[in-house]
C-alpha positions in Angstrom: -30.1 70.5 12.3 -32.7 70.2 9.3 -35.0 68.1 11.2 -37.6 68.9 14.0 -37.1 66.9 17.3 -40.1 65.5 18.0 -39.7 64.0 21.4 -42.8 62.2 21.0 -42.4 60.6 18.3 -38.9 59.3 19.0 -40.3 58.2 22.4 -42.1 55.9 20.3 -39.6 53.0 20.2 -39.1 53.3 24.3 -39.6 49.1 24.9 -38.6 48.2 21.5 -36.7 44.7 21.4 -34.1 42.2 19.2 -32.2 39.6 20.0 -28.8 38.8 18.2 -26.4 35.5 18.6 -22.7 35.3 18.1 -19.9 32.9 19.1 -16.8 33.8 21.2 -14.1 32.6 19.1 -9.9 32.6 19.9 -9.4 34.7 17.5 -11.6 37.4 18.8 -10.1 36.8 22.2 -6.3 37.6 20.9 -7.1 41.0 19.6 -8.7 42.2 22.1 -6.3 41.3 24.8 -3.6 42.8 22.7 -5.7 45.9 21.6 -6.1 46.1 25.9 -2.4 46.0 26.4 -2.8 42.0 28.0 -0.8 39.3 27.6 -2.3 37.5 24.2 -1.2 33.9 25.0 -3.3 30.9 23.5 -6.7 30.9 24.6 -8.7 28.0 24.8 -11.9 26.7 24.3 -13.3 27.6 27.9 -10.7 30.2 28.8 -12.2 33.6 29.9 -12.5 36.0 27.6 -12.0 39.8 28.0 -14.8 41.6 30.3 -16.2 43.4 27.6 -15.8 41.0 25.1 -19.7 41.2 24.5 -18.9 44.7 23.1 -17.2 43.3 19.9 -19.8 40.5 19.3 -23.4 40.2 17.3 -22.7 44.5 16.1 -24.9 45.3 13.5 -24.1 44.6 9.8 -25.0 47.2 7.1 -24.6 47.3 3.5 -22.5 50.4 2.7 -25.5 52.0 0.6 -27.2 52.0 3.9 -24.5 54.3 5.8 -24.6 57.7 7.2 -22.1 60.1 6.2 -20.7 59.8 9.5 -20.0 56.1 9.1 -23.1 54.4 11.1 -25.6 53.2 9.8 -28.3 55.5 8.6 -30.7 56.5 11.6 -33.9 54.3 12.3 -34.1 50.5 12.9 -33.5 49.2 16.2 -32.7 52.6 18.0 -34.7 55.8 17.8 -34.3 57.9 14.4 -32.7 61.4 16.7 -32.4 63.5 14.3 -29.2 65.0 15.3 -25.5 64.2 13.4 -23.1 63.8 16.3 -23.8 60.6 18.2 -21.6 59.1 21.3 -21.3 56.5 24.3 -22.5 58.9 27.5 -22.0 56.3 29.8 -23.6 52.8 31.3 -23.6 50.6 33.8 -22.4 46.7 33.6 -23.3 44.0 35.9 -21.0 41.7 35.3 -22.1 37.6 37.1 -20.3 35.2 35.0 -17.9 36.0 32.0 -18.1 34.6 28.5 -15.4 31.8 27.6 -13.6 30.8 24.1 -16.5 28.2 22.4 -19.6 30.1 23.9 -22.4 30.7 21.9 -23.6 34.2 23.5 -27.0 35.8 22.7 -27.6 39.7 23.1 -31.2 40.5 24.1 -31.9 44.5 24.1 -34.7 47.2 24.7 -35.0 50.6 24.1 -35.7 51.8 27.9 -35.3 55.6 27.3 -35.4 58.5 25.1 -35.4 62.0 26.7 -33.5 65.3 26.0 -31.6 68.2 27.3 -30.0 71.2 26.8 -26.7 71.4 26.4 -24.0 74.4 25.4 -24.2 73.2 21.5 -27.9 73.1 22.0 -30.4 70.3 22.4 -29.0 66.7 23.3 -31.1 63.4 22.9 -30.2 60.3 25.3 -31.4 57.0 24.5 -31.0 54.6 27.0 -30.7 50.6 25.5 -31.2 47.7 28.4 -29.3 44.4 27.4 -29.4 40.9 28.9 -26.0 38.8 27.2 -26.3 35.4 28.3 -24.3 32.3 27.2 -25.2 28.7 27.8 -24.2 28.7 31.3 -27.5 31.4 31.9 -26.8 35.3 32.4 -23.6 36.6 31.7 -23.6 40.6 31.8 -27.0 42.7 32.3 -25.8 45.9 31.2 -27.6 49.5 30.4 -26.2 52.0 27.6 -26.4 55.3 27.4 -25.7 56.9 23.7 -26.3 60.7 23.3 -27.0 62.7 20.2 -26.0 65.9 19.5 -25.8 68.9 16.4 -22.8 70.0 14.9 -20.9 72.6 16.5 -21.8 76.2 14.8 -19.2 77.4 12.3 -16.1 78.3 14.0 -17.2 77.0 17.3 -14.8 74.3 18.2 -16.8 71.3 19.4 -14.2 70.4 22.4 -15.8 71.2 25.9 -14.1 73.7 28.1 -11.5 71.8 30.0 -12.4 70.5 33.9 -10.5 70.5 36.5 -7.8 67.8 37.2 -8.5 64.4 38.9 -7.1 64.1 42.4 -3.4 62.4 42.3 -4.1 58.7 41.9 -3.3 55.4 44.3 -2.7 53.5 41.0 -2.1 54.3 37.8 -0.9 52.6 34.1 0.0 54.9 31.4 -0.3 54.4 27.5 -0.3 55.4 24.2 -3.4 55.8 21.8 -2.2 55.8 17.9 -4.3 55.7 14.8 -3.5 52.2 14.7 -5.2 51.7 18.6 -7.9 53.5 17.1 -8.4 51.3 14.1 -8.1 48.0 15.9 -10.9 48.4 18.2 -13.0 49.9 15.4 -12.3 46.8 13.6 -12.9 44.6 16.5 -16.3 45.9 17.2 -17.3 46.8 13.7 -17.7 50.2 14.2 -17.3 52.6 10.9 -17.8 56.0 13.2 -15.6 57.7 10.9 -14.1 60.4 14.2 -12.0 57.4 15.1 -10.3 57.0 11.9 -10.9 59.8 9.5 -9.4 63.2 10.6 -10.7 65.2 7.8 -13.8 64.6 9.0 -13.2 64.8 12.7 -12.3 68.4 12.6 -13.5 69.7 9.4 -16.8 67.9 9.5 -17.6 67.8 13.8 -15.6 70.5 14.4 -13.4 68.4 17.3 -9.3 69.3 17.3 -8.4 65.7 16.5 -9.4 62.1 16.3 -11.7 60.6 19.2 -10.9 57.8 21.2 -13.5 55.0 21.6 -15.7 55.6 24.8 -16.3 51.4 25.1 -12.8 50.8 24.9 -12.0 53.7 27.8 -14.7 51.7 30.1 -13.1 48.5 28.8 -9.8 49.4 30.0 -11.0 51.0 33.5 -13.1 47.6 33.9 -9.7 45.6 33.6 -7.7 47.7 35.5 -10.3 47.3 38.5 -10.0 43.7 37.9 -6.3 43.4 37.9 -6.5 45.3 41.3 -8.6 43.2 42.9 -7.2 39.8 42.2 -8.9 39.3 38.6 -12.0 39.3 39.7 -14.8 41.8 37.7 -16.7 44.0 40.1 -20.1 43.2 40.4 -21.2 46.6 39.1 -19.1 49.0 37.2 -20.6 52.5 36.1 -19.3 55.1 33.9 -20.2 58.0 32.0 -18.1 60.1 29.9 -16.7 63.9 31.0 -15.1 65.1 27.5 -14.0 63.5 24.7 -10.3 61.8 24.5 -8.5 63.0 21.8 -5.6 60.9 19.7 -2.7 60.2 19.3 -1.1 61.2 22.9 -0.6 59.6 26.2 -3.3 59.1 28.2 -3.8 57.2 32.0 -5.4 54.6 33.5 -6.4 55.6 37.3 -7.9 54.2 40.1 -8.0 54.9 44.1 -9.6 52.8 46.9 -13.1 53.7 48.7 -15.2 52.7 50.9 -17.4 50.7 48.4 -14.6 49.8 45.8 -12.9 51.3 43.6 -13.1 55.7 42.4 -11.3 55.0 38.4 -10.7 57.7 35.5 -9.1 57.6 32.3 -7.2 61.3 31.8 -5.2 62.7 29.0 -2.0 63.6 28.5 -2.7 66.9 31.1 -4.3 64.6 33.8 -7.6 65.8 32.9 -10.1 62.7 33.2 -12.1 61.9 30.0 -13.8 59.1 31.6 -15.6 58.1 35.3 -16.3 55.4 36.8 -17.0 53.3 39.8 -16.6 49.4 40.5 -18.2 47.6 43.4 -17.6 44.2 44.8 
């Protein structure tokens, strides 16, 4: 790290706002249910979209003099300027009352809610915590909270992949897939996302010191969202939260999990070992 955390400073932006539009389109609708191993069918105008759809709409738009060496765009704007190189999803929470349908114009209103810090095993970590309202023009459609966390580069020849956790209990239900380069690249493509550890392994391991390409925290949350859904006749839980355990590394198998509780539904994704990468909780 060459720059000075100035906690202060970056706790400057902490109510921060912008609003951004976008339009649900068919299109947008078919690759996402196939990148989410769904049926693809013909959607409609009207039909439902994807629970997460709002993930792939209104992302920001950067010329490519205006990029990071890391593939996002260079720090300041909207969110904080943390000086720190290695940024990722920690986790979130979705409220999820009415989904967006094929032919909505959806707006995205956000605001910077948090910035604090901690101290982690690579040193110190910054959390920014981003509040956003997505409505379409039936009124509120999601009210959602994200949690992104920066961090510094792993020292040289410390390996930047966390000490492995236990294993996840032996789940009720459970789907299992495959994550590729081409998975990867679809969901970068459909949220417009040049974070170059999904895609570029040279700079994955060479650059952020992780063993091999990094699977998309959203589209883990996504797919735990859908599974809950599927269990429970279709229907999104009310609230879903999440946060991330250690990164999920591609290509390789990895699992979809949930089991039954009192309140809902315990889920995890886990790799190929049954170690889980992501948490997360729905409720009805």
């Amino acid at each position: 790290m060459t720059e000075k955390l100035d906690l202060d400073h970056l706790r400057q932006w902490i109510g921060r706002s912008e609003e951004k539009t976008d339009v649900v389109t068919a299109h947008l609708v078919r690759g996402l249910r196939a990148t989410l191993f769904q049926e693809i069918g013909e959607p409609k105008p009207g039909d439902a979209a994807p629970f997460t759809a709002h993930w792939c709409l209104a992302q920001p738009v950067y010329p490519m003099s205006q990029l990071g060496p890391d593939g996002h765009p260079t720090r300041g704007g909207f969110l904080p300027p943390v000086p720190l190189p290695r940024r990722m999803w920690a986790g979130g929470e979705l409220e999820f009352v009415e989904p967006l349908r094929v032919g909505d114009e959806m707006t995205r209103r956000s605001r910077i809610f948090d910035v604090t810090m901690k101290t982690g095993s690579t040193g110190a970590l910054c959390f920014v915590s981003v509040q956003h309202e997505i409505s379409s023009p039936r009124g509120v459609a999601i009210r959602e909270r994200q949690d992104i966390v920066y961090r510094d580069i792993a020292p040289a020849g410390q390996s930047a992949a966390p000490a492995r956790p236990a294993a996840a209990p032996a789940a009720t239900h459970r789907e299992s897939h495959m994550a590729d380069e081409v998975l990867l690249f679809r969901y970068s493509a459909l949220t417009f996302n040049g974070h170059r550890i999904h895609y570029d392994r040279d700079y994955v391991t060479k650059v952020e010191g992780y063993p091999d390409l990094i699977f998309h925290g959203p589209m883990q949350a996504a797919l735990l969202v859908e599974f809950a859904a599927k269990l429970h006749g279709g229907s999104a839980p009310k609230k879903f939260a999440y946060r991330g355990v250690q990164p999920l590394f591609a290509p390789g198998e990895f699992g979809v999990n949930a089991n039954e509780t009192a309140a809902g539904l315990e889920l995890w994704t886990a790799n190929s070992n049954g170690v889980p990468t992501m948490k997360g909780t729905a409720t009805w």
